[in-house]
C-alpha positions in Angstrom: -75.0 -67.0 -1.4 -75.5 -63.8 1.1 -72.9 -62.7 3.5 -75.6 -63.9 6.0 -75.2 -67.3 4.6 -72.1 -67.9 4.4 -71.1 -66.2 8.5 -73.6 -68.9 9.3 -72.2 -71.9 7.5 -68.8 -71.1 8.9 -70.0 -70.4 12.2 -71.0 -73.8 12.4 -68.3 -75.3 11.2 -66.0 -73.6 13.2 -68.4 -74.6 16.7 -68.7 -78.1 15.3 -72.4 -77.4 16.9 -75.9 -75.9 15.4 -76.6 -75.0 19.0 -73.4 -73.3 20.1 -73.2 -71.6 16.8 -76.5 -69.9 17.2 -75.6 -68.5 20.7 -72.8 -67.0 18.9 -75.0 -65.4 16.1 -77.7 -64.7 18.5 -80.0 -67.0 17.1 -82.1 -69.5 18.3 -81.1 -73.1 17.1 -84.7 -74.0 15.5 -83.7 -70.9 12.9 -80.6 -71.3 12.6 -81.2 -75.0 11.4 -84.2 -73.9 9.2 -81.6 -70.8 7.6 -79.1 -74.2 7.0 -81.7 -76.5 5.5 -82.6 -73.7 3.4 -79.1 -73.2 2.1 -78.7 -77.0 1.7 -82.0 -77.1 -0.1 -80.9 -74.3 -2.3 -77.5 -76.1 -3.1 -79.0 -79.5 -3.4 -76.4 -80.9 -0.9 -75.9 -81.7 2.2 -72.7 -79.5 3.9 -72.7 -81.1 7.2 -72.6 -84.6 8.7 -73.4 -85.8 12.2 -70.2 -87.7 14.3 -69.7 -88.2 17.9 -67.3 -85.5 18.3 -70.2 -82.9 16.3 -70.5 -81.4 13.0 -68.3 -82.0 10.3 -68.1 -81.0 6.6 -69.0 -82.8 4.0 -66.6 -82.3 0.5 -69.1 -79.9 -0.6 -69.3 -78.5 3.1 -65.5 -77.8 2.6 -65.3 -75.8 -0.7 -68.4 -73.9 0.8 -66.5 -72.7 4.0 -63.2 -72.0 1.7 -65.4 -70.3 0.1 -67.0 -68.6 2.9 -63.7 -67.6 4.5 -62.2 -65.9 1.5 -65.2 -63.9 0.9 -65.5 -62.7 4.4 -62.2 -61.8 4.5 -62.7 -59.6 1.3 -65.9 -58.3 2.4 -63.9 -57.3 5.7 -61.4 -55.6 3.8 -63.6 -53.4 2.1 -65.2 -52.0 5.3 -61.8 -50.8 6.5 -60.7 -49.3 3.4 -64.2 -47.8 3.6 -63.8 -46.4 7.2 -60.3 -45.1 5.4 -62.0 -43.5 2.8 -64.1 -41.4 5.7 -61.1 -40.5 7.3 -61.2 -43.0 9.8 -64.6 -41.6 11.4 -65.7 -45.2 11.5 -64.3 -48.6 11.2 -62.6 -51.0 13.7 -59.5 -52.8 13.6 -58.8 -56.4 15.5 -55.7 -56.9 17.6 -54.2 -60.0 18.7 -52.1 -60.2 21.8 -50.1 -62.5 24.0 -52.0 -62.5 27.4 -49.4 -61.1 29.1 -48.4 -58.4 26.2 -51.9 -57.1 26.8 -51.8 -56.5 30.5 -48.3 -55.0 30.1 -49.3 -53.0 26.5 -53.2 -51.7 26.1 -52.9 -49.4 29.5 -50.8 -47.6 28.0 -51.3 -47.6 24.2 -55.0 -48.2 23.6 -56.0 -44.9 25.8 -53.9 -42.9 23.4 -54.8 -44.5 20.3 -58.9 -43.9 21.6 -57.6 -40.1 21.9 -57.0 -40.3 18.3 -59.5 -42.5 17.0 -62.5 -42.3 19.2 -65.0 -43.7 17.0 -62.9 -46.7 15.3 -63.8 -50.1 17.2 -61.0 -52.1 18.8 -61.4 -55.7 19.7 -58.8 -58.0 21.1 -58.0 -61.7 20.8 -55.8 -62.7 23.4 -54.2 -66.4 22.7 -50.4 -67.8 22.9 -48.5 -67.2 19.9 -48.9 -70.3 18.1 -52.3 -69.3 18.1 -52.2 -66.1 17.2 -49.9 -67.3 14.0 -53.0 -69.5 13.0 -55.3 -66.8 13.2 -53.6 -64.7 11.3 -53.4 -67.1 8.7 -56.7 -67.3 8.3 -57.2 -63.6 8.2 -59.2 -63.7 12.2 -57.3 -61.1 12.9 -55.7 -57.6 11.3 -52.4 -58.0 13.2 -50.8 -59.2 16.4 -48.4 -58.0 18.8 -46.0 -60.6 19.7 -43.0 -62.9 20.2 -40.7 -64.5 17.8 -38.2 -67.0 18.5 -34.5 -67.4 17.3 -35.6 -70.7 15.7 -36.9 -69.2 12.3 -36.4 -65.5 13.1 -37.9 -62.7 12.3 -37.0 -61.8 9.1 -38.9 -65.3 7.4 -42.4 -66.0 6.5 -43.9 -68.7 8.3 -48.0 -70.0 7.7 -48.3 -67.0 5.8 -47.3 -64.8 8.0 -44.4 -62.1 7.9 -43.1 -60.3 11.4 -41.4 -57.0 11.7 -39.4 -56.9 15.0 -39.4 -54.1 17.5 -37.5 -55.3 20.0 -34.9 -58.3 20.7 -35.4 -59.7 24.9 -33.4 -61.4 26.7 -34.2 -64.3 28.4 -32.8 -65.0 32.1 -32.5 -67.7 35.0 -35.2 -67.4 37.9 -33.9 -69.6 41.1 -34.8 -69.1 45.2 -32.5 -67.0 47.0 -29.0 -68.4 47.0 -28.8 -71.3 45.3 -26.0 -73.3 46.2 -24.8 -72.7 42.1 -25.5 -68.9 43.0 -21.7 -69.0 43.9 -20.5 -69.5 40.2 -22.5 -66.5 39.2 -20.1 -63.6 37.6 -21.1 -60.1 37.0 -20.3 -59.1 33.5 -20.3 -56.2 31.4 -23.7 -55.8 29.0 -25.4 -58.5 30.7 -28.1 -57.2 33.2 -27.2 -59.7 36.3 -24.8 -62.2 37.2 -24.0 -64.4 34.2 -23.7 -68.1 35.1 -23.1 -70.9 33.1 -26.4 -73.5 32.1 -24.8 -76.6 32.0 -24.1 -76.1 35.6 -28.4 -77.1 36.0 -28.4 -80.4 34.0 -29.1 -81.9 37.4 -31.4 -79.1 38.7 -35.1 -79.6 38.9 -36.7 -77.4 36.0 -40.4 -76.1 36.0 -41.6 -75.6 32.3 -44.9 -73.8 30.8 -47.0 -75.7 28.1 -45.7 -77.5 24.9 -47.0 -74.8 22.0 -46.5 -71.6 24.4 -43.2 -69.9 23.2 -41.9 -69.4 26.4 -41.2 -73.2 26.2 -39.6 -73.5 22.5 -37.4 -70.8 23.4 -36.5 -72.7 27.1 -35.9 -76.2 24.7 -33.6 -74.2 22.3 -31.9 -73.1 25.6 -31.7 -76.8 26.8 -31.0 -78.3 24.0 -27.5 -76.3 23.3 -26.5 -76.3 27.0 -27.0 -79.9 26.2 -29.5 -80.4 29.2 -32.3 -83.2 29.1 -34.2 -81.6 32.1 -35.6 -83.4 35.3 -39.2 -81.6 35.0 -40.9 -80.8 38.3 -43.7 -79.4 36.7 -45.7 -78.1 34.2 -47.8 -74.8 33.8 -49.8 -72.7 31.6 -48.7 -69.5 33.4 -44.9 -68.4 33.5 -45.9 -66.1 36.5 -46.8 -69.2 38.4 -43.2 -71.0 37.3 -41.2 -68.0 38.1 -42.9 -68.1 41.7 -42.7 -71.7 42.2 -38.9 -70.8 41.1 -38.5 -68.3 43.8 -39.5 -71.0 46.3 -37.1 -73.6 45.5 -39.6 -76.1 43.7 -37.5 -75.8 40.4 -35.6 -73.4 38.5 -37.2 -71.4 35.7 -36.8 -69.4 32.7 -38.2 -66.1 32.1 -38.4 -63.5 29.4 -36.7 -60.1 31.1 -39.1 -57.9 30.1 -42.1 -59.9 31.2 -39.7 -60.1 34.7 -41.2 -56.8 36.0 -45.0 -57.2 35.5 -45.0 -58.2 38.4 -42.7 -56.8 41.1 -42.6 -56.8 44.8 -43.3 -60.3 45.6 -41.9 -63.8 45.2 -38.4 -62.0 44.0 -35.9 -64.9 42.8 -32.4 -64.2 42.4 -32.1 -63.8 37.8 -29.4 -64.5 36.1 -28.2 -63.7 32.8 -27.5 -66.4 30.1 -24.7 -65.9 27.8 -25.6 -65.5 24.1 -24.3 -68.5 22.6 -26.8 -70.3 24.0 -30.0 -68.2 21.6 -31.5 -67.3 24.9 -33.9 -64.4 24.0 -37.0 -64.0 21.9 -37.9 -61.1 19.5 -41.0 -58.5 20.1 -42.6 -58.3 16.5 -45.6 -57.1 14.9 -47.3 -60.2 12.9 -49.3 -59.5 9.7 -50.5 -61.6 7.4 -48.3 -61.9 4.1 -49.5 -59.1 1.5 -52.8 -58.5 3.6 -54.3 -54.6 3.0 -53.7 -52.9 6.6 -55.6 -50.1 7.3 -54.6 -46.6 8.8 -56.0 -47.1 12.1 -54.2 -50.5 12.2 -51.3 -48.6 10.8 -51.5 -46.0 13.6 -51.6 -48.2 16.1 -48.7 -50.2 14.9 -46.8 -46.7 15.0 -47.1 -46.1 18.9 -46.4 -49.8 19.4 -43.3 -49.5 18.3 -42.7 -46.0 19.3 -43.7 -46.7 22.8 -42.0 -50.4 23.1 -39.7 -50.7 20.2 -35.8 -49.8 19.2 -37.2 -49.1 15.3 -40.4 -47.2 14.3 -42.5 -48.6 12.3 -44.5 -47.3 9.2 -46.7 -50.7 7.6 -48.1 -48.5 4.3 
């Protein structure tokens, strides 16, 4: 088996398709089924089977892309503790990011880190956090920059994954301009706005982001200790486009504070703060996967993360 062989066996598997896998690779299909019939041929069994829905392994075809995976993943490592090896004159490292930790993040950071490392590759994977857990598990990615919730914490494992936090953010209200509950709002000391009391909203409209996005495990956990089974005006993908539906009146809305000025200057709602008890806040972290080798560039950039964003520095050696 050649490292050729075994990208393209998981390629397919992973596009379910002979066709969409060879656009990937940059092949044409006819040979990148002949390079597959050859490996088949040289196996003396079949890896694949047809369905409806596409591709799927066969038993064999499983073991193979195991297989396949782990070897990449070693084969990976040894290129960046390569480019290590040169000093870091070479090499590249991949990132994954919340969408919305990118726009906010790599302006700032990825410039500088280029200043220092202007021949090392970067490539980023932006997906939700579920996502980015997944792919970390599978070793698709060196690290990610993202959010934990209070659910399992920060300090826990989880799919093989350990986080390091940076930084611990609050989550607050979004609602239009004074809402007629705006008058049980009460400025406190160490909360940012007006703190007001959840349960006051059980009969309030709420406008949620996907199931599987964080934002919406951490607004459940909210919900579910204010003891609030939400009338849901509507869904989204985006928590931009809830907390400007929110400033409209069409619901009411939570967002995280820091991701609250992104975006400034229009569609302002009146924010306010939610009082601890109620685990209203998620933690910036840096994801790795559990005992994975992380390489100096990766290391480095890790470093002016969490200079640059978090309350702790952090050195991953």
């Amino acid at each position: 088996m050649t490292e050729r062989e075994l990208l393209y066996v998981k390629t397919i598997a992973d596009e379910k398709s002979i066709s969409k896998a060879a656009q990937k690779l940059f092949l044409t299909q006819p040979s990148l089924s002949k390079c597959l019939q050859g490996i088949e041929s040289k196996l003396g069994t079949k890896l694949f089977k047809r369905t409806n829905t596409g591709l799927i392994l066969t038993f064999a075809g499983e073991r193979y892309y195991k297989i396949a995976t782990d070897i990449l993943k070693i084969c990976n490592d040894f290129e960046i503790e390569i480019s290590d090896i040169n000093n870091l004159k070479r090499g590249r490292i991949t990132i994954g990011f919340t969408n919305y930790l990118a726009t906010q993040m790599l302006p700032v950071i990825l410039p500088m880190f280029k200043g220092k490392c202007p021949n090392i590759e970067v490539f980023i994977s932006e997906k939700n956090s579920t996502e980015l857990e997944h792919a970390l598990s599978l070793g698709e990615i060196d690290f990610a920059v993202m959010h934990t919730s209070p659910i399992y914490g920060v300090n826990n494992s989880l799919n093989n994954v350990d986080f390091y936090p940076l930084y611990k953010d609050p989550f607050i209200l979004a609602a239009k301009k004074n809402h007629p509950l705006s008058q049980y709002a009460v400025k406190t000391d160490g909360y940012k706005y007006p703190k007001i009391d959840i349960p006051l909203f059980a009969n309030e409209p709420f406008i949620m982001v996907n199931r599987g996005q964080r934002i919406r495990q951490v607004s459940e956990l909210i919900l579910q200790k204010a003891n609030i089974n939400p009338s849901i005006a509507l869904i989204t993908k985006s928590y931009e486009t809830a907390r400007r539906l929110a400033c409209q009146g069409i619901g009411v809305t939570f967002v995280p504070e820091q991701y609250s000025r992104i975006f400034t200057g229009i569609y302002e709602p009146d924010y306010y703060s939610i009082d601890e008890k109620y685990s209203a806040y998620w933690t910036l972290c840096i994801a790795v996967q559990k005992n994975a080798y992380i390489s100096k560039a990766a290391q480095l950039f890790i470093r002016m993360v969490s200079e640059r964003y978090g309350s702790n520095i952090l050195d991953l050696e």
